[in-house]
N, C-alpha and C positions, 0 to 999 in steps of 0.2 A: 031340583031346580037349580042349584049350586052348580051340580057337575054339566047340567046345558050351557050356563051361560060362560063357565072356567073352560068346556070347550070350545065353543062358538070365540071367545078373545084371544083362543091357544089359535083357532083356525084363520083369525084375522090378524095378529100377527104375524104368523107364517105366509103367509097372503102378502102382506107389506115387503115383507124381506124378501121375497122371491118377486116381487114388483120389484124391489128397487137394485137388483142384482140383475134384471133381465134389462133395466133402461140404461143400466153403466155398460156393457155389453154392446147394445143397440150404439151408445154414443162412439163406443171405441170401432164401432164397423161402420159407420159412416166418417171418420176419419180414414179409413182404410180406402174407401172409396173415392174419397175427393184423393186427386192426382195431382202431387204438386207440380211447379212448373220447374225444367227442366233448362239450365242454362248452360252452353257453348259459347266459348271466350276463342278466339282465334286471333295473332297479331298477324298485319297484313302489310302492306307499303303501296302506294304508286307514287311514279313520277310524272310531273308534267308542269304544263303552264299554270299561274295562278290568272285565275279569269275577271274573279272579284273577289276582294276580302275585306272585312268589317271589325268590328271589336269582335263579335262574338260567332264569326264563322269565316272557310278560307273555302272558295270551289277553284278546283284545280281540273282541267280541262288535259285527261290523259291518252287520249286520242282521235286522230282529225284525218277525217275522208276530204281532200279537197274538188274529188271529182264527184261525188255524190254530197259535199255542201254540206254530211255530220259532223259532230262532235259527243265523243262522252267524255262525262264531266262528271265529278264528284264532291259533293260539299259537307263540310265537316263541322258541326258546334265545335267553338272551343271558348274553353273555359281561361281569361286570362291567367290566372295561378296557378291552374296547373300543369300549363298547357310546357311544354321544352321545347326551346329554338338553337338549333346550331346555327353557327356565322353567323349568327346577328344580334345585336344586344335586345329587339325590340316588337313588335309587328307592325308599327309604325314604318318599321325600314323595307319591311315589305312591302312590294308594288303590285301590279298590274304587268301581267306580263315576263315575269321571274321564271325562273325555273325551279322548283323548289322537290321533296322528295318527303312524303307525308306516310310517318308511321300513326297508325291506328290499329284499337281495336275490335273488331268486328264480333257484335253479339247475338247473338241468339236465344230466345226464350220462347221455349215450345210449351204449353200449357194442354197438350195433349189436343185442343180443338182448333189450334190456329198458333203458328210462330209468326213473331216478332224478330225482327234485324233492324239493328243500328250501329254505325260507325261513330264512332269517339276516336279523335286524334288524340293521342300522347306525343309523338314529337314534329315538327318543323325542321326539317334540314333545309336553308338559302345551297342551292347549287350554283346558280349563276345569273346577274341580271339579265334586262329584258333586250333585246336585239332588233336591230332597225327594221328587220323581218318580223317582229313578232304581231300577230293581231291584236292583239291588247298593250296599246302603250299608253303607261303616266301620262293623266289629266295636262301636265308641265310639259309632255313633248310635244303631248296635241295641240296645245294652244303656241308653240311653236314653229310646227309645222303650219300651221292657219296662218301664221305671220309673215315665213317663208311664200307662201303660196300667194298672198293678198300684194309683196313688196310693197314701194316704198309710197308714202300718198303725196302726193301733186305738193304740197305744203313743203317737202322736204324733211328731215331727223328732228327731231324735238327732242 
């Protein structure tokens, strides 16, 4: 009766051990399986107009069909701290209608079922202010031009 039940505990231990060596196994091949995601860093540039910019993004408008009435445009998060500006101490000095020249960079993250892309600017170059041509002029000219255009009222200079 001794030697039944000393083997019967010899066979269920060995049972456990070969259970718990066959689920550490299983766990390390389902890490195998899962696919990490895959990231593509790429630095990029355009040039062009600023169309509208805010604290916390700049769309720069870098080319324009005037016979078929397009435009593309590309808008950018940017992070005040970290964001680099050449020529200008500020983004505040930035307008509407600038010419500016936006380095970014362009990510990628393929997770095997579906990529992801997003643009993060790193730098701001000011190229050159905005031009009486331009489509987009400071709030300040346009109410300028409105004043030009209305002249003077019946009343006379105040």
């Amino acid at each position: 009766m001794k030697k039944t039940y000393l083997c019967l505990a010899l066979v269920l231990a060995i049972a456990s051990v070969h259970l718990s060596i066959c689920a550490v196994a299983e766990d390390k091949d389902k890490g195998k399986t899962k696919k990490e995601p895959v990231v593509t860093t790429l630095a990029k540039q355009v040039q062009g107009e600023v169309s509208n910019i805010g604290k916390r993004f700049i769309s720069v408008v870098y080319e324009r069909d005037v016979a078929a009435g397009t435009e593309s445009e590309m808008m950018f998060p940017i992070d005040a701290k970290t964001i680099r500006l050449e020529h200008k101490r500020s983004l505040a000095e930035i307008a509407q209608g600038d010419t500016v020249l936006v380095i970014y960079k362009e990510e990628t993250i393929d997770d095997g079922n579906r990529q992801k892309t997003r643009h993060i600017a790193d730098t701001i170059r000011f190229l050159k202010p905005a031009d009486a041509s331009s489509v987009y002029k400071s709030k300040a000219a346009a109410t300028e031009d409105a004043q030009d255009i209305e002249g003077l009222s019946l009343k006379g200079v105040k």
